[in-house]
N, C-alpha and C positions, 0 to 999 in steps of 0.2 A: 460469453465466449472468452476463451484467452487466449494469448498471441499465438497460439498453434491450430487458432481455430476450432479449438473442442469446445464443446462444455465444461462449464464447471457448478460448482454446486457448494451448498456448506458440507456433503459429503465428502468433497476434494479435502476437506479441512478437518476431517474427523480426528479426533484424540490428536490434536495439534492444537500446539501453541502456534500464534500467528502474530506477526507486526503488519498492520495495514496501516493504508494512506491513499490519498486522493492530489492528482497532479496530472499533468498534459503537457505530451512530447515537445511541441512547441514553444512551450513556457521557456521564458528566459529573466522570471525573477526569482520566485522563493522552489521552484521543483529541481533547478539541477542539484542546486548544496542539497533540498531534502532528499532526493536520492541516492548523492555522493553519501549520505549518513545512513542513508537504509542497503548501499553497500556497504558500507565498512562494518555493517551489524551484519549482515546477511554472510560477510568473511568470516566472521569471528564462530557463527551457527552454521555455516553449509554441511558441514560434517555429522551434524546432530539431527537425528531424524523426527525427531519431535517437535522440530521449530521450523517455520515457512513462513513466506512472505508474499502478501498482495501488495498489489498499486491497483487502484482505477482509477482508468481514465476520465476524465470531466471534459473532455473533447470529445463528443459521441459523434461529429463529421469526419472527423479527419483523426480522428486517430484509432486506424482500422484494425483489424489483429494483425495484418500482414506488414503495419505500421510501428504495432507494437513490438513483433517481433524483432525488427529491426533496430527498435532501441533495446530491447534484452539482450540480443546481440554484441551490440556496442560497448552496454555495460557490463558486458562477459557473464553474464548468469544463465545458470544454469534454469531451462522453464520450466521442471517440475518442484524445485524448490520454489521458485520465487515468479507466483502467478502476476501475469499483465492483464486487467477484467476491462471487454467493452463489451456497454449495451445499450439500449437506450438510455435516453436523457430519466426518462420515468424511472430507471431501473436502477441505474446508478444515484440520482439523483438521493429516491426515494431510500437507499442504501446507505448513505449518507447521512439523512437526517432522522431515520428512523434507530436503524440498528448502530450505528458509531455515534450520534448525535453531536455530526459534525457539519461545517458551515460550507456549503457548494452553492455558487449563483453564478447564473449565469448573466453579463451584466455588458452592453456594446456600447456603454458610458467610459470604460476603465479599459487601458491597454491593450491589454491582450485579450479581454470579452468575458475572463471568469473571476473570480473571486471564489478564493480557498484556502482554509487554514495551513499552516506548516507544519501540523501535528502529524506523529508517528502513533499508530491505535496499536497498544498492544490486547492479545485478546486470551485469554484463556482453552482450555480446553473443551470448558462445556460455553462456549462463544459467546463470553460475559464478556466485556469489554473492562480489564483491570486497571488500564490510567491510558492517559492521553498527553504525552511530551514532546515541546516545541523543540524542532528542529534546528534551531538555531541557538538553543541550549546546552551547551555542555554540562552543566550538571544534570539538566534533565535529560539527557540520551546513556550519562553514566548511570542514575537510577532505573531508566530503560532496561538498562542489561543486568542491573542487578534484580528487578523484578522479574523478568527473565528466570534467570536462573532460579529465582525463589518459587518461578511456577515449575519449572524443571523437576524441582526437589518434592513438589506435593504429589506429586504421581507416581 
């Protein structure tokens, strides 16, 4: 489901370029910068119908859609560009490591309870996953955009 409480699907993401990522509202080490950066991409694309953006959440308690919405909100985007995904722990989890094959644990040793990468997933149209750039990179979020645009141009 996403912050508006619909469904979503990989059909939401058809013939779409997409930048995904994995964080939780709560966080307050590496999610807000990565999200301040999957705004300032999401500025640069809202206009471009071909580009959208996920977040899921790795909080499947507490960060509800009615949760999520209220950080979309906040962070002034618009929900049909740039989807909020909650679902189960299995769902998302498995979402993570399968199809991004990215690192999500859940871990009541550490902080805040989760352990997850500060990677930004960009994804192709046919939902190849084309590179994975650390967040806290500026070089790699400027390659971000220019891969981007190089998927832009193939279609």
């Amino acid at each position: 489901m996403n912050q508006d409480s619909l469904a979503i699907t990989n059909r939401t993401f058809d013939s779409k370029i997409y930048v995904a990522n994995f964080f939780f509202t709560s966080c307050t080490t590496i999610c807000p910068h990565m999200q301040r950066v999957m705004k300032d991409i999401f500025e640069e694309y809202k206009y471009n119908p071909d580009v959208m953006f996920l977040s899921h959440t790795i909080d499947y308690k507490y960060d509800t859609p009615s949760k999520l919405k209220r950080y979309a909100q906040k962070l002034d985007v618009d929900g049909k560009k740039w989807q909020f995904a909650y679902g189960s722990k299995e769902d998302i989890y498995g979402i993570a490591e399968q199809s991004y094959m990215s690192a999500v644990i859940e871990d009541a040793k550490v902080k805040e309870n989760f352990i997850h990468q500060g990677y930004l997933l960009l994804v192709d149209k046919n939902r190849r996953v084309r590179g994975a750039y650390d967040s806290d990179s500026e070089e790699q979020i400027a390659q971000l955009k220019s891969d981007i645009n190089t998927l832009l141009q193939e279609h």
